[in-house]
N, C-alpha and C positions, 0 to 999 in steps of 0.2 A: 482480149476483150476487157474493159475496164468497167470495175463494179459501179454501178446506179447508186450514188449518192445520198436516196431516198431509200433503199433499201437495207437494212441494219445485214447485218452477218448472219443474222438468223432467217433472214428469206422472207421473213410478214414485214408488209409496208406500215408504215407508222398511223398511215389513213386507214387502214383494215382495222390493227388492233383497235384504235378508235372505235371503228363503227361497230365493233364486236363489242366493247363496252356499255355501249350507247344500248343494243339489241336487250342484254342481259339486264342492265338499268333499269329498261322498259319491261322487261317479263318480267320483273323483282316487284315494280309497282302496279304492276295488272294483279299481280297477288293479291298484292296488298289488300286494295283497295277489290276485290271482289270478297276476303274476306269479312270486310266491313258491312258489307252488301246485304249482311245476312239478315237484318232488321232490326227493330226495334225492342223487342224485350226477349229476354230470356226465355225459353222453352220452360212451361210450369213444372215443379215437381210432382213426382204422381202422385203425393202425398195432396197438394190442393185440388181442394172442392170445384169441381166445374159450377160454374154460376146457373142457379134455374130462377125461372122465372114465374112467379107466381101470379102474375097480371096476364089477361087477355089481351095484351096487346103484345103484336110480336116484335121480340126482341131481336136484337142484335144475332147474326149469324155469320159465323167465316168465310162460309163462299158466298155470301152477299158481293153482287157487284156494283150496289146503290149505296149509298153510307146511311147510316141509320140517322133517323130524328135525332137528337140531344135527351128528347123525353123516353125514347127508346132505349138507351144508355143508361141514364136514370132508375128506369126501374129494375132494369138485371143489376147494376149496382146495389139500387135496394132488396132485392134479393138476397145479393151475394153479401150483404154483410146482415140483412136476418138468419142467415144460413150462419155466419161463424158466431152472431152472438147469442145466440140462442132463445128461448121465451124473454118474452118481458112487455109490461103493460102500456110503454111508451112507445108510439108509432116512431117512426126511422120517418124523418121530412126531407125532402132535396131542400136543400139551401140555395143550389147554383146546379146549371145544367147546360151546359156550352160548347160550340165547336172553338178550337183552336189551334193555334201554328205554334209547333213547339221548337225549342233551337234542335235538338237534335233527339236522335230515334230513344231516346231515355223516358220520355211524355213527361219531362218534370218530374220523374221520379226514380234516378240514376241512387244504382246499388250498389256498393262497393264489391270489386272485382269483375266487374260485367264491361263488355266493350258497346258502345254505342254505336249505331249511323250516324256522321256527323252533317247533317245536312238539315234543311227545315223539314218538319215532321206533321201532316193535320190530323187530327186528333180531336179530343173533348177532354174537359174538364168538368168532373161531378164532385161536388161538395156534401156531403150528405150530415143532419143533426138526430140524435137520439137525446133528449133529457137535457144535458148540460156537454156532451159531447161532438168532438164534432169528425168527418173521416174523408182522407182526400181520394177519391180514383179518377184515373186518368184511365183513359183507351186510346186505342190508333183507328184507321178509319176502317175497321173493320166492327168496331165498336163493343167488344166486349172487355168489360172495365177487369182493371186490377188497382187494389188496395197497395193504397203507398203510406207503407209502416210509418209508423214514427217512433220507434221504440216502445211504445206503451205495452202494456199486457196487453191490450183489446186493437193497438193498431189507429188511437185515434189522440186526439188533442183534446184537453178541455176547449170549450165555446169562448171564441175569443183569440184564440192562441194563435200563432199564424200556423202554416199548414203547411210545414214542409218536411220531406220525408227525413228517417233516420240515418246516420253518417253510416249505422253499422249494425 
């Protein structure tokens, strides 16, 4: 009997090893790409402050399956930054209160060492002013904000400044 031509010496046809390639390719990037999956911000540390809300109006909630108002956003935002800066005689104002599409699962506010979702992202964007300062949070549509540092001690930019978070 004379050897099949397509068959190497070792007995796997050239088209197998292929499609065996092809299989593991494919479960390589089902990985991948479900590790990405995993959302948009980093799981908090336990060390931060969960946001409360000091307004009767009800805020934002996780197992919400409605997306909150913009102004519902707002004010756990303003909360959560009366909560880190503590007394003071200046009211905290929204500046800006908005839904929005972000490039990817970072909301505008990517951290250094953190993996993203790379895909478009809905969201809000809050702006909030104290005196001559000013502080960015963004949310996902779940709508509970987090503070995007900007290196400052207080986490905010003077009034004016643009508004974009810290490299570090």
């Amino acid at each position: 009997m004379r050897p099949d031509p397509t068959v190497p010496r070792g007995g796997v046809p050239a088209r197998a090893r292929r499609a065996v390639r092809l299989v593991a390719a494919a479960a390589c990037a089902g990985a991948l790409l479900a590790g990405c999956a995993g959302g948009g911000r980093p799981s908090p540390s336990p060390t931060t402050p969960a946001p409360t809300s000091a307004s009767p109006t009800p805020g934002p909630t996780q197992g919400s399956t409605v997306p909150p108002e913009p102004a519902a956003v707002a004010d756990a935002a303003v909360a959560d930054l009366a909560n880190r800066l503590g007394g003071g005689t200046e009211p905290i104002t929204v500046v800006l209160a908005q839904r929005e599409t972000f490039p990817d699962g970072a909301l505008g506010c990517p951290q250094p060492g953190h993996m993203y979702t790379q895909a478009l992202v809905d969201g809000y964007r809050v702006v909030l002013a104290r005196g001559d300062r000013e502080w960015l949070y963004t949310a996902g549509t779940d709508g509970i904000p987090h503070l995007c540092p900007s290196g400052e001690q207080d986490g905010g930019t003077p009034s004016g400044a643009p508004l974009t978070p810290s490299a570090g």
